[in-house]
N, C-alpha and C positions, 0 to 999 in steps of 0.2 A: 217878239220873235224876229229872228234874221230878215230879212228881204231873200228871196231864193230867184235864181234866173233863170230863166227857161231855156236861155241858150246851151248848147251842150249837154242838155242834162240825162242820166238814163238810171235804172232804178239801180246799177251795181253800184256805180258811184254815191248816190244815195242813201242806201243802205250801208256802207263803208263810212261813211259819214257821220251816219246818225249814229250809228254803234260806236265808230272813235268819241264820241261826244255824248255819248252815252256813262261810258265807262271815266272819260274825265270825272264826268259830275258824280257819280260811283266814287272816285279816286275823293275828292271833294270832302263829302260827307263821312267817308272812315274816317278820314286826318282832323275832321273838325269834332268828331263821334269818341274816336281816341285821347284828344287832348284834353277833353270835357273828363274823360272819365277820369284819366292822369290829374287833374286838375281835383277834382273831388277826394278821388284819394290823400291828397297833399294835406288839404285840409282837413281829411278824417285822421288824419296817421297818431301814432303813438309817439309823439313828438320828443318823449323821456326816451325813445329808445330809437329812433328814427331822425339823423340828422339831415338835412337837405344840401346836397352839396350840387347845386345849380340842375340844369337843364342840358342834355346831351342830343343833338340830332342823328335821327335812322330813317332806315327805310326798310319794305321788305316788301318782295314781288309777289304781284296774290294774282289771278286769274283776271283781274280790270286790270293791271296794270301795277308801276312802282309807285307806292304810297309812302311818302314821306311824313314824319311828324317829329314832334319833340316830346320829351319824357322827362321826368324827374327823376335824378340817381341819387340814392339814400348813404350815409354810413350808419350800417346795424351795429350799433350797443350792445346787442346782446351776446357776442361774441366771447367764449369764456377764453380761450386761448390769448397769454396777454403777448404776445407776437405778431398775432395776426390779425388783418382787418379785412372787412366785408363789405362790398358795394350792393346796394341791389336796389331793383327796379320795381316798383309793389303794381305796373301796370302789366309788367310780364306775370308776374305771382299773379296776378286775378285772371287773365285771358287765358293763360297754360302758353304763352308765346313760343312756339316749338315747331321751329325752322331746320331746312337743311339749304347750307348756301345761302340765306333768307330768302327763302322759295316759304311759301306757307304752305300751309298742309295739303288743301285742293291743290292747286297748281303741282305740286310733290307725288300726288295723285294722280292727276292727269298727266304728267312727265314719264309716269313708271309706264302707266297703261299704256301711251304712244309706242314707250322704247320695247315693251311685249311684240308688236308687231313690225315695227319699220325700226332703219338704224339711227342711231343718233342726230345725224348732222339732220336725218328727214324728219325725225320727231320734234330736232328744234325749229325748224322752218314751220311745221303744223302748227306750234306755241304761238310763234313770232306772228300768227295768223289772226287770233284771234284773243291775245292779251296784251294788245296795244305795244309791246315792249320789244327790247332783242334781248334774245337768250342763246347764249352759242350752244356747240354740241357740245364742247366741253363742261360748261355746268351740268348739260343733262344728262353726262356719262356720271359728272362726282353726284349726282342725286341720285343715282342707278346703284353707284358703288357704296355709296352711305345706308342706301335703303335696304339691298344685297345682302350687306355684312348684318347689320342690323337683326335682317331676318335667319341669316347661318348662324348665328352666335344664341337668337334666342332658342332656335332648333336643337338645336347644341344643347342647350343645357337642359332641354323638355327631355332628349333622349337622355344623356346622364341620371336624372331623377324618375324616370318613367320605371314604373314596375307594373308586372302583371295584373297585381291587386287592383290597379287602380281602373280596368279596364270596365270593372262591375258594373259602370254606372253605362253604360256606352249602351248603343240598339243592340237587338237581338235579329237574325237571320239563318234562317236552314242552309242558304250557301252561300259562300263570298267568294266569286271570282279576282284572281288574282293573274296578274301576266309582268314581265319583266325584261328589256332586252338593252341593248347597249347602243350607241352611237361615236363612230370618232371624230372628235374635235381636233381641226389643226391649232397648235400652239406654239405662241412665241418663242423661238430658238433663246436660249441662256447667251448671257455674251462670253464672246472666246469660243462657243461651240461651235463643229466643223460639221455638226450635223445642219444639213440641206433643208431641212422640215422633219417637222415633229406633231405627235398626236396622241390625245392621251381620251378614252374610253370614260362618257359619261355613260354613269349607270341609270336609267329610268327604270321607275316601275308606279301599275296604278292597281287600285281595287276598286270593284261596284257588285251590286247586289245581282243584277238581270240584266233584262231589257224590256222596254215599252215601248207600243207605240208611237211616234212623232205626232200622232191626231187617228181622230174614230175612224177613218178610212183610207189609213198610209199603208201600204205596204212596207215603209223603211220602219226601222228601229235604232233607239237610242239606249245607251245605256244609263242607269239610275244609279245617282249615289255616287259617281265619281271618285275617287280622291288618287293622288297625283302623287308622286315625291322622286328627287333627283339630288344627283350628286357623282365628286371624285373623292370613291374611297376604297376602302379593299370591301373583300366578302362579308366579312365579319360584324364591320363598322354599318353595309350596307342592309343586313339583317337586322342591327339595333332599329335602325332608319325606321326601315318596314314595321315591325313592330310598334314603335313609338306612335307612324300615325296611325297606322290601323287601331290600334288598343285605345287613342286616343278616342274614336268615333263609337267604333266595336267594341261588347262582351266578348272577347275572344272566347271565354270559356263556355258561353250557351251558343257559338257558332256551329251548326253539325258539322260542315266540311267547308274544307278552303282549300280553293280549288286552283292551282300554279301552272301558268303558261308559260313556254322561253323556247328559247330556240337551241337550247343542248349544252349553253356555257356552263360553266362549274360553280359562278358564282349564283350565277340564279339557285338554284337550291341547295346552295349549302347552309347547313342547320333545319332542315327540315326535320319538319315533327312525324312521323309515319302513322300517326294514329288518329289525325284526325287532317292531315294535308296529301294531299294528292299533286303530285308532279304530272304534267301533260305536257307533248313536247308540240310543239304550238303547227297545226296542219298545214301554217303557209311554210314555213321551212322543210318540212315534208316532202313537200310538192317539188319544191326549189331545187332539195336537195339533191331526188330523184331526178327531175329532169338534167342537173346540172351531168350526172355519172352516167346517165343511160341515155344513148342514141337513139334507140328503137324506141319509137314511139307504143307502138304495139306492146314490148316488152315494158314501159313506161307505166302503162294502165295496169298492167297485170298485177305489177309490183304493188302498185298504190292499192290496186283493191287485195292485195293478200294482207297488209297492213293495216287496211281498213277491216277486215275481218278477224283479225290479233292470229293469222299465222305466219307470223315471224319467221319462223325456220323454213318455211316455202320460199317465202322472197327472198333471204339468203342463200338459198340454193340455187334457185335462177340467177344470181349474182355472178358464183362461180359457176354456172353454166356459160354465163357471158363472156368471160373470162379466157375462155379457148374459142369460142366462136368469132370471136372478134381475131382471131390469128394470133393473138401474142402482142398485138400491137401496145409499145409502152406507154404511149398517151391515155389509150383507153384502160387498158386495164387500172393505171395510178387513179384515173376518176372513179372508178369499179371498187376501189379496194377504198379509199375515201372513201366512197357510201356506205358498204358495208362497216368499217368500223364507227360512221356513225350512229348505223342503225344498232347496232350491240351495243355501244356506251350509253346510249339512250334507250333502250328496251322494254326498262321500267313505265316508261312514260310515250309508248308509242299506240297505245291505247285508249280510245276515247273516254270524257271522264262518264259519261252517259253509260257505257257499257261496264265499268267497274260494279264490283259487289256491293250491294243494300242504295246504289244511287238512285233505283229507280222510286225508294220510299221518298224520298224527299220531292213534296208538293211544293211549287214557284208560288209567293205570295200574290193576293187578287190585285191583277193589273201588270203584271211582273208576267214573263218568260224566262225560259232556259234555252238558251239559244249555244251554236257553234263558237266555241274562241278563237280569236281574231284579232281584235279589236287595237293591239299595241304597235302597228304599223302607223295604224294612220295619227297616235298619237306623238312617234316617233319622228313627227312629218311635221307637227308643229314645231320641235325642235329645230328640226331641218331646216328650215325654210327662216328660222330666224340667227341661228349660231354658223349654218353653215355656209361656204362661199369665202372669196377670193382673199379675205383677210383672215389672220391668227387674232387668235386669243389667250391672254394671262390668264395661269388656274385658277386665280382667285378671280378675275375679272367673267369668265365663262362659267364659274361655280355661283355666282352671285345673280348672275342670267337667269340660270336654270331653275334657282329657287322662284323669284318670281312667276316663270313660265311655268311650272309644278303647280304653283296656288290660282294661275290662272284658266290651265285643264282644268281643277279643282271647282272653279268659280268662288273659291275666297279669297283673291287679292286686295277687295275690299276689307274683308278682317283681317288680314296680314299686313295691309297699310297702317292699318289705327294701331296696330298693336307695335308698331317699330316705333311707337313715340312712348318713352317711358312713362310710369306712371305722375313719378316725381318731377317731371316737365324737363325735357332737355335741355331747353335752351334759356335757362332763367338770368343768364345773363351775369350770374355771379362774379364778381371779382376778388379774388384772395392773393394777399400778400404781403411779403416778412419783411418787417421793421426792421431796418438794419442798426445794429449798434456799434456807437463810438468806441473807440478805444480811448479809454483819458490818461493812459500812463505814458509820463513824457520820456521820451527817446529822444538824446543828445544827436543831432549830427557829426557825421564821423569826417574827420580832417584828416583824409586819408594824404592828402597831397603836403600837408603841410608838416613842419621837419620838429615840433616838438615845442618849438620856440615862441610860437606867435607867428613866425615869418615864415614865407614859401618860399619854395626853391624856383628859380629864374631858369624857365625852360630854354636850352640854347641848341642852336641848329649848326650845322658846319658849313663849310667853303660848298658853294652848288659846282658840282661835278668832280668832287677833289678824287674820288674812287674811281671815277667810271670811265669809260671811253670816252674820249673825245670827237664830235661828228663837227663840219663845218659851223652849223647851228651854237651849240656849246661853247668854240671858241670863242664865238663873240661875244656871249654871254661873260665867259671865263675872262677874255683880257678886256671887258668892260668892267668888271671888279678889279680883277687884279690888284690886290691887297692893297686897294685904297678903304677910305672911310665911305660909308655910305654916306653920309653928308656932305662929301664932297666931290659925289654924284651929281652930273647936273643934268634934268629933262627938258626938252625942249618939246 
């Protein structure tokens, strides 16, 4: 063991220490752990179809640190295409070696989860903390963006193939709450475009069964069974969405009611099913709405509790009772007639879903409640707090965000990590490429300069300046010729 000095010494320093030198000898043992197995392989190989064409050095960044090793690269024989040839690596074939940026899987892991909460440049400094290494921000944007895409693409194609049928297998619930609302992201201006800023409407929406308690003697509640899902897309595509995950979890068809929260836009419920979904217009917008159009306080209350009581055509009429009381004034009344036409476009849904017909049959499973909807603010906040603020964002660059941040409300970005590594191993390291072929037919040089003969034509130039102006320069030039011989030029 080292000799240690007691001068100076205190336990941060020490513990900084022990852990760099920790993770070396960590670093150590993969490289020597890697080469061994690479090594054995070489010697089990199928040497009829496995040619060995030397040793290549790499590295790849894992959570201790960058490990470097060397590997044996093969030419595969088995190739039926007689064009093309195939490199491969039979130490990546046995590990699943499946890198982004040669970030390995944990490290790729623990990068996303960072970049979920803080922004880039701070996610990489948290890295750079405790994996011995530097990792700028910009690796840990392109592993955000690799991961991102990754995870839209397989989305993508889960909704494309997703059918109703397939929901059978999924849990069964008496009711699934549902809520929906939107947020603006600023977005990078186009170049050449004279617009000042720009913003474009991520659409969020989540499901869960209830609520339970946080513990045997909390008065807070949580809700159960989360699931999460976001994106930039229109109504329609935003429906497939919803569907897909819900149906993915959910029997849709043994669900009794599904229950939809929003705050009055048109995409929130369009396609709704009237037979078995329930539109609610979500009570904090309500509230908002009312106070934002009505002054009187007094008159404030009135409204909300004739609403809360489903007599709609009372509060409307106190409306336009406002309407003249207020004088005429056009500020007020434009806020007045705003409220009223939201409350008629929404009408359907300005009723609790507690109070609708046959709700009250349906019993909350044990341990579960039926509580007030609400709950899409504050998850709207998680958004907030990490997309939004003083910089833009690319659609694809803030679409690729929002998925992660969806499976992390969810609490599967742990399954949403594994599963952005394909099954057939990303990164095997494959090399393909085409044999290029000779041409063997001979082509004569062409004697394009020469006169037919064998002989060329003797390039000849004229008198310098015999055409041109004459400048002081020139003439000297000029009567330093002067139709003598060049050879009887003389340089000094």
């Amino acid at each position: 063991m080292e000799s240690i000095s007691l001068n100076a010494l205190d336990f941060k320093t020490l513990e900084k220490d022990i852990y760099e030198a920790s993770c070396k000898s960590a670093r150590e043992i993969m490289n020597e752990i890697l080469e061994k197995i690479d090594q054995k392989l070489a010697d089990q190989r199928d040497k009829n179809r496995y040619r060995h064409k030397g040793k290549k050095r790499t590295s790849i960044r894992t959570i201790m640190g960058v490990v470097e090793y060397d590997r044996n690269i093969y030419l595969d024989k088995a190739v039926e295409e007689p064009r093309m040839t195939k490199h491969i690596y039979l130490l990546d074939e046995l590990l699943g070696n499946s890198t982004i940026g040669k970030m390995s899987v944990n490290l790729v892991e623990r990068a996303i989860e960072h970049c979920a909460d803080e922004s880039f440049r701070k996610s990489a400094k948290i890295l750079n903390t405790y994996t011995s290494q530097s990792i700028s921000h910009q690796a840990v944007w392109n592993v955000v963006q690799v991961a991102g895409n990754r995870m839209a693409l397989s989305e993508a194609h889960r909704v494309e193939k997703f059918r109703l049928e397939d929901s059978i297998k999924g849990r069964i619930c008496p009711i699934l709450f549902e809520e929906a609302d939107g947020m603006h992201i600023s977005i990078q201006k186009k170049k050449g475009s004279k617009k000042r800023f720009a913003n474009k409407e991520l659409k969020i929406g989540i499901a869960y069964e209830g609520w339970e308690k946080r513990h045997l003697s909390s008065t807070h509640y949580k809700t159960v069974g989360k699931l999460a899902y976001a994106g930039f897309m229109g109504a329609a595509d935003f429906q497939k969405l919803r569907e897909m995950k819900i149906g993915s979890v959910y029997n849709l068809d043994e669900v009794g009611v599904r229950v939809l929260n929003g705050d009055g836009a048109k995409w929130i419920s369009h396609g709704l099913d009237e037979e078995n979904e329930l539109f609610q217009l979500d009570p904090f917008h309500i509230g908002q709405a009312v106070c934002r159009g009505v002054r009187d306080k007094k008159k404030r209350s009135y409204i909300l509790g004739c609403i809360k009581a489903n007599k709609v055509d009372e509060a409307l009429t106190c409306l336009e009772e406002l309407k003249y009381a207020c004088g005429g004034l056009k500020k007020e009344v434009i806020c007045l007639e705003i409220l009223q036409s939201y409350l008629k476009n929404n009408r359907h849904g300005l009723q609790s879903y507690r109070d609708r017909i046959n709700m009250a049959s349906y019993k909350p499973p044990q341990g579960l409640t039926y509580r007030t909807l609400g709950t899409m603010e504050r998850n709207v906040e998680i958004f907030d707090r990490r997309m939004d603020g003083p910089l833009s964002w690319s659609i694809q660059g803030a679409n690729h965000m929002a998925k992660i941040l969806a499976h992390k409300i969810s609490g599967t970005l742990p399954e949403a990590l594994a599963g952005i590594w394909e099954a057939s191993n990303t990164r095997k390291l494959e090399r393909t490429q085409e044999i290029s072929v000779k041409n063997t037919k001979k082509i004569k040089p062409s004697r394009a300069c020469s006169n037919g003969n064998g002989s060329w034509k003797v390039q000849q130039g004229s008198f310098p300046f015999k055409d041109s102006s004459l400048s002081p320069r020139r003439k000297i030039v000029h009567n330093l010729l002067n139709y003598r011989e060049l050879c009887d030029i003389g340089f000094q």
